[in-house]
C-alpha positions in Angstrom: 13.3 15.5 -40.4 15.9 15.9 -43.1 17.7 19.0 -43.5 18.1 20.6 -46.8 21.0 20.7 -48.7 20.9 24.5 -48.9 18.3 27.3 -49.2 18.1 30.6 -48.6 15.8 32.8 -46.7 15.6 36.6 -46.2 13.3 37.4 -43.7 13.5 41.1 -43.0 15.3 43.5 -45.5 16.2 47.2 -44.7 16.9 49.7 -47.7 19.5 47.5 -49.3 20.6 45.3 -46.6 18.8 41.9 -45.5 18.8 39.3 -43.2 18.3 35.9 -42.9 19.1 32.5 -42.9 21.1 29.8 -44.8 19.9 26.6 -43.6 22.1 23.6 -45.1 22.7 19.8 -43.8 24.9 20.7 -41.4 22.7 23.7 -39.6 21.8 27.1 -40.4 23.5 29.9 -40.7 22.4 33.6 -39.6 23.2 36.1 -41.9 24.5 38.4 -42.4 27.3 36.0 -41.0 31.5 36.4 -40.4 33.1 33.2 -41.1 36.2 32.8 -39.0 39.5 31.6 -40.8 40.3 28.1 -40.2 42.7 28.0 -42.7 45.0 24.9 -42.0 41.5 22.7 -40.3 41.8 25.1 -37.4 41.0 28.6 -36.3 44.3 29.8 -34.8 44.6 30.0 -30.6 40.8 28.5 -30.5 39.2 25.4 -30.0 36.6 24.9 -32.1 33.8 24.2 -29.7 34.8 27.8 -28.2 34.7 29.3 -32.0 31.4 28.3 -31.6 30.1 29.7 -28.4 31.2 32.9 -29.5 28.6 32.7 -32.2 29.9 31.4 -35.7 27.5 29.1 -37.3 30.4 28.4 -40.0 34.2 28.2 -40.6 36.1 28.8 -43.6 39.0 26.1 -44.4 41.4 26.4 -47.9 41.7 24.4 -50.5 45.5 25.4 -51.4 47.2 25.0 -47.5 44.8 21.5 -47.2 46.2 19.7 -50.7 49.7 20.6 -49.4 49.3 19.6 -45.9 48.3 17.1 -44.4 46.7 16.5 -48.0 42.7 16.0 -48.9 43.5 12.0 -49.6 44.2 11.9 -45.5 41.6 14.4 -44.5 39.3 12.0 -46.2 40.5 8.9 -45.0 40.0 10.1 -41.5 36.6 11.3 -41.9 36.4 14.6 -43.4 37.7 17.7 -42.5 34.6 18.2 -39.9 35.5 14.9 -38.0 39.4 15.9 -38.6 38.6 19.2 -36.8 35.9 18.7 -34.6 33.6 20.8 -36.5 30.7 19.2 -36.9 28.9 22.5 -38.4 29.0 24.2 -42.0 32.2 24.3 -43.1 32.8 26.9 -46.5 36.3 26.3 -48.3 38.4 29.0 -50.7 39.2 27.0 -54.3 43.1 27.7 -53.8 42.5 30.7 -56.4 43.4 33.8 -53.6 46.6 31.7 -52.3 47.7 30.4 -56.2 48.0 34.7 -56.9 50.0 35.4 -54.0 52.9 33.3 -55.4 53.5 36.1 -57.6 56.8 34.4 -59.4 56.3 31.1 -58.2 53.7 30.3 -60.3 52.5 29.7 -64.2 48.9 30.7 -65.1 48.0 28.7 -68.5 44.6 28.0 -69.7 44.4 24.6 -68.3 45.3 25.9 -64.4 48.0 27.1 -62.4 51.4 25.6 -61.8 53.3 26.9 -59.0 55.8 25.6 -56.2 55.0 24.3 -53.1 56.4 26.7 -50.1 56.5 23.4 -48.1 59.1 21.6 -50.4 59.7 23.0 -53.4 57.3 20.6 -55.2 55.6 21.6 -59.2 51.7 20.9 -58.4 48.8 22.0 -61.2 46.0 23.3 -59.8 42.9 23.4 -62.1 39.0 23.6 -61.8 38.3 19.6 -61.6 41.5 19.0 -59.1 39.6 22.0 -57.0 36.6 20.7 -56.9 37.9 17.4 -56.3 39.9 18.7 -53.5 36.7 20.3 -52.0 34.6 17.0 -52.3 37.4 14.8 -50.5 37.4 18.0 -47.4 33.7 17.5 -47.5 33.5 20.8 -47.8 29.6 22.6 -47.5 30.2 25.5 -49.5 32.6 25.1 -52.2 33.9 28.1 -53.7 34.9 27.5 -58.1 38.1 27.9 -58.8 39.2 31.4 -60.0 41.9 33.6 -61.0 41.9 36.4 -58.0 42.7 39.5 -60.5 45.8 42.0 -58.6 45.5 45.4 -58.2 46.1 47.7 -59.8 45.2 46.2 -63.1 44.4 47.9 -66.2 41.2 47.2 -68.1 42.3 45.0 -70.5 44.2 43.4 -67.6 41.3 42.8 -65.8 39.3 41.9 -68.5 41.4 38.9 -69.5 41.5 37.7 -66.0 37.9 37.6 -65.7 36.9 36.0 -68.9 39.2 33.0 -67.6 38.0 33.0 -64.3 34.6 32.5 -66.3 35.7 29.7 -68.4 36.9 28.0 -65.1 34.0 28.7 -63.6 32.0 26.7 -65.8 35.0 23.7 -65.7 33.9 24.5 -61.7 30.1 24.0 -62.4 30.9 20.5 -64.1 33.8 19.4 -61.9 31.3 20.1 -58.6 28.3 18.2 -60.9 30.4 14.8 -61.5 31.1 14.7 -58.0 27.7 12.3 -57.1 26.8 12.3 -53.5 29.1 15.4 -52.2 27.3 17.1 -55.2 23.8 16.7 -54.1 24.6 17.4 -50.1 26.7 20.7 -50.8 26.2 24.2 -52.6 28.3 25.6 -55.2 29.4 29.5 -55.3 30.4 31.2 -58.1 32.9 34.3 -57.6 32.2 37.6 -60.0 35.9 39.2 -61.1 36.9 42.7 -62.9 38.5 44.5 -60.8 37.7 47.6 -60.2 35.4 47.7 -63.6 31.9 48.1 -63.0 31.2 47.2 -66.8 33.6 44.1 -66.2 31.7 43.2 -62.7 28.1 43.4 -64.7 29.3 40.9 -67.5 31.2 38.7 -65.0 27.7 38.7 -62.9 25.9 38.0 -66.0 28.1 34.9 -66.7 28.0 33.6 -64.0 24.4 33.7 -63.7 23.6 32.0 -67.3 26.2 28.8 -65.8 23.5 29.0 -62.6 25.6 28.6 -58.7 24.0 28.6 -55.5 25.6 31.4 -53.9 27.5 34.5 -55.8 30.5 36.0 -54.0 32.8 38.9 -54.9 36.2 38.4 -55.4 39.2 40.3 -55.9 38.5 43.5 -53.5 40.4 44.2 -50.1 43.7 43.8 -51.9 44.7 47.6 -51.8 42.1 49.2 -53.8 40.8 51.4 -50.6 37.5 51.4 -48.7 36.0 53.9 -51.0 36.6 52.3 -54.4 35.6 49.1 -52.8 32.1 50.3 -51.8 31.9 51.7 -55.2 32.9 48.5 -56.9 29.9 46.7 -54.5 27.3 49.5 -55.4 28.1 48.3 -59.1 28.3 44.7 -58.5 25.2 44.0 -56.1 22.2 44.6 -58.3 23.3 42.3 -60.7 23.3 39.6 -58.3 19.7 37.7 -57.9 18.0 38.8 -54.6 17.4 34.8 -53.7 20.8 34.1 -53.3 23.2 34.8 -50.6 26.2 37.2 -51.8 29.6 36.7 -50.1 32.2 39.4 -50.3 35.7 37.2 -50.1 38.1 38.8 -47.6 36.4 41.5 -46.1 37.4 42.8 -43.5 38.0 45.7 -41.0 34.5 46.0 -39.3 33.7 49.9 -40.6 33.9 47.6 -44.1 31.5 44.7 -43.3 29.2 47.4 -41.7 29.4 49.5 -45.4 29.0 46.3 -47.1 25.7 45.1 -45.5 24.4 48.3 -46.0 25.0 47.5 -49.9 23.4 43.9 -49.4 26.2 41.5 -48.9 25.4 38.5 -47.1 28.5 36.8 -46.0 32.2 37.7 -45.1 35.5 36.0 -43.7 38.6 37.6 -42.8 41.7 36.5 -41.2 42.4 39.8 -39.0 40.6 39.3 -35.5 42.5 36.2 -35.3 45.6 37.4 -36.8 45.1 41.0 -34.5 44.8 38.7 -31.4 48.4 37.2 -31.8 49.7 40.5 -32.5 48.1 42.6 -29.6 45.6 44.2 -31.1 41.8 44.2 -29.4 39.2 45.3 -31.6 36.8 47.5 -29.3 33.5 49.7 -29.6 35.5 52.4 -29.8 38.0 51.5 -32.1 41.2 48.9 -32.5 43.1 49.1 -29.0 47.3 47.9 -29.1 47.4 45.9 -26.1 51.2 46.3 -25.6 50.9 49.9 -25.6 52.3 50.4 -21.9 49.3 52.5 -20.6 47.5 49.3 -20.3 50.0 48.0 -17.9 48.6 49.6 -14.4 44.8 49.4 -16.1 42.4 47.0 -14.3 39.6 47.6 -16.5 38.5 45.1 -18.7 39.2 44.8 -22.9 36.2 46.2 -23.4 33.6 47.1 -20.5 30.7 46.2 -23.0 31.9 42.7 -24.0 30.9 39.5 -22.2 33.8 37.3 -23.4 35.7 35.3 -21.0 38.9 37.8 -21.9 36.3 40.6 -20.4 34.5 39.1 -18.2 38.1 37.5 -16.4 40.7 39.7 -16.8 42.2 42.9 -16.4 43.9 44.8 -19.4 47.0 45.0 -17.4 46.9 41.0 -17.0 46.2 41.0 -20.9 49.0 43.3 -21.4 51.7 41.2 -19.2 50.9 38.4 -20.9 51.9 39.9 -23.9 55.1 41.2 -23.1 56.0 37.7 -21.5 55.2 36.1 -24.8 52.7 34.0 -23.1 50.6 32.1 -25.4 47.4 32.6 -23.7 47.3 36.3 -24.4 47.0 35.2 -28.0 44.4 33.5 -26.7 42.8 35.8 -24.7 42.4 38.5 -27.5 41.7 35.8 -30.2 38.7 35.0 -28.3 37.6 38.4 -27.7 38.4 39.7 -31.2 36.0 36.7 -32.5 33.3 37.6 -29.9 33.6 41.2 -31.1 33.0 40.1 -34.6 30.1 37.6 -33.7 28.5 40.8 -32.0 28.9 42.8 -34.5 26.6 40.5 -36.9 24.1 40.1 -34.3 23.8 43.9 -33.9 23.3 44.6 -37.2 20.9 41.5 -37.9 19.2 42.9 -34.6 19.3 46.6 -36.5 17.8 45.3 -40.2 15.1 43.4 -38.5 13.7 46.4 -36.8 14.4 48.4 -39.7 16.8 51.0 -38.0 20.1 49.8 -39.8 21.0 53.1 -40.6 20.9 54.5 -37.1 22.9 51.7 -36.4 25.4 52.6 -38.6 25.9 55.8 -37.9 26.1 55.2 -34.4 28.5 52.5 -34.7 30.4 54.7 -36.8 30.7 57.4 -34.4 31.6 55.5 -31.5 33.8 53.0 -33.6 36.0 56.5 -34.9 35.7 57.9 -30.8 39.0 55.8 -30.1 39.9 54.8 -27.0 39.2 55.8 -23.6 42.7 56.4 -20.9 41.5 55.4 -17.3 41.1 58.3 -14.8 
């Protein structure tokens, strides 16, 4: 049977939060879902067939670190970024535009795209919609994200106003860059990205936009880059309802788990986030009660495991003390060790709360997540 090239199917839906599934060529994905980081064609301290036994049905890669290294021309020429990998499931890829703002000085935003310097050599590269999307095709990227202009923060209306109105003219160059592609076009999805900033009357024309140029997916950009928990869930509560209920809605970045919780509450679909990988090589275990610092020296006589309610191999194996030498030894497999769990913690997380919206008790969920997320954690006795 052949698969399809995407669709989109909520099958339970609790106040405003849903779950379902994505299914697409390369196999379906759960949602809500948490896409791990793969940002260079590998999740960091993992091997991919273990990213994928601790639940993720699909990896982010980026379209900015790929161009510069090893390039998309060689990614394609040895099979893709899937075969490059060994990732033979979904594989969703940034356009460049998050990356391209970081530069700060380094770059020069013009109508046509963004010039900046390479950090690898110094080199003067133009990134535009139709080199993004061709970037994307020659990854073979499943999702591709259009090419946008990720607006700062803080940014004052006007501010955020111009930003978005050219992230919507490059979002149509996206639309007809992704269209001309031919055969990567009709086996892959498009997703547009609604900007504003923190402008709920912005969002709503942004939304609107991008719903007359038509995507497959809509995800929202431009939060989780200082604005605050709060004014992020306020920014969502004015965003989602202009997005169409038959399409999946990714929020870009996001995050620490008490946001992702907030977020499917408000009916976002899809997230990625670089910390439980990035936490893993710096110590920190993400845990049912709370974030945990595995160097902290109280760990160092503690033969309990990460987390007593975890089943990764980190929990299931090893003592906190063992994680904790490790880490003061520089070892590399305590990176390891808390990458993995961090990612299984994540995983779970998803499955609890598609487990919670199909029985329609999301909001106990919540709040009981909440409470033992904020409990902190426990000292041995």
């Amino acid at each position: 049977m052949t698969r399809p090239r995407f669709a989109f199917e909520t099958h339970a839906v609790d106040g405003r939060a849903r779950t379902g599934v994505l299914a697409m060529r390369r196999g379906d994905i759960r949602t809500p879902a948490f896409m791990p980081v793969g940002t260079a064609g590998t999740v960091k301290a993992m091997l991919p067939e273990h990213v994928r036994e601790t639940g993720a049905d699909i990896l982010l890669g980026n379209t900015y670190h790929l161009m510069l290294r090893p390039t998309a021309e060689r990614v394609h020429h040895l099979g893709g970024l899937h075969t490059f990998m060994n990732w033979p499931h979904p594989i969703l890829t940034d356009s460049g535009g998050f990356q391209v703002m970081s530069l700060a000085g380094l770059r020069k935003l013009t109508e046509e795209g963004v010039t900046f310097q390479s950090h690898l050599d110094g080199r003067r590269i133009l990134l535009t919609p139709e080199r993004s999307m061709e970037i994307q095709r020659l990854l073979g990227s499943d999702i591709v994200m259009a090419f946008d202009e990720c607006t700062p923060y803080p940014a004052t209306r006007d501010e955020a106003a111009a930003s978005m109105a050219l992230s919507m003219r490059w979002a149509r160059r996206s639309r007809d860059g992704f269209d001309a592609g031919g055969d990567h076009a009709a086996g892959s999805a498009l997703f547009g990205i609604v900007q504003g900033g923190v402008y709920g009357d912005l969002r709503a024309q942004s939304a609107a936009d991008l719903l007359d140029i038509g995507f497959d997916g809509y995800a929202v950009g431009g939060l989780a880059v200082g604005e605050g928990q709060e004014l992020m869930f306020k920014v969502l509560d004015e965003t989602v309802p202009h997005l169409p209920a038959g399409a999946p809605r990714y929020l870009m970045g996001v995050g620490k788990p008490d946001d992702i919780v907030g977020a499917v509450e408000r009916g976002i679909d899809m997230f990625d986030c670089v910390l439980p990988t990035r936490s893993g090589r710096t110590g920190q275990a993400f845990t049912r009660r709370g974030p945990v610092n595995m160097k902290n020296a109280r760990h160092k006589d503690d033969p309990r495991p990460i987390d007593e309610a975890c089943g990764c191999p980190a929990c299931r194996s090893y003592s906190r003390a063992y994680v904790h030498h490790l880490l003061k030894a520089g070892e590399i497999l305590g990176a390891m060790l808390l990458t993995w769990h961090n990612l299984c913690f994540y995983q779970d997380l998803m499955q609890g709360l598609r487990d919670a919206i199909a029985a329609g008790r999301l909001a106990e969920h919540a709040a009981d997540f909440r409470a033992t997320y904020a409990a902190g954690d426990i000292d041995p006795v």
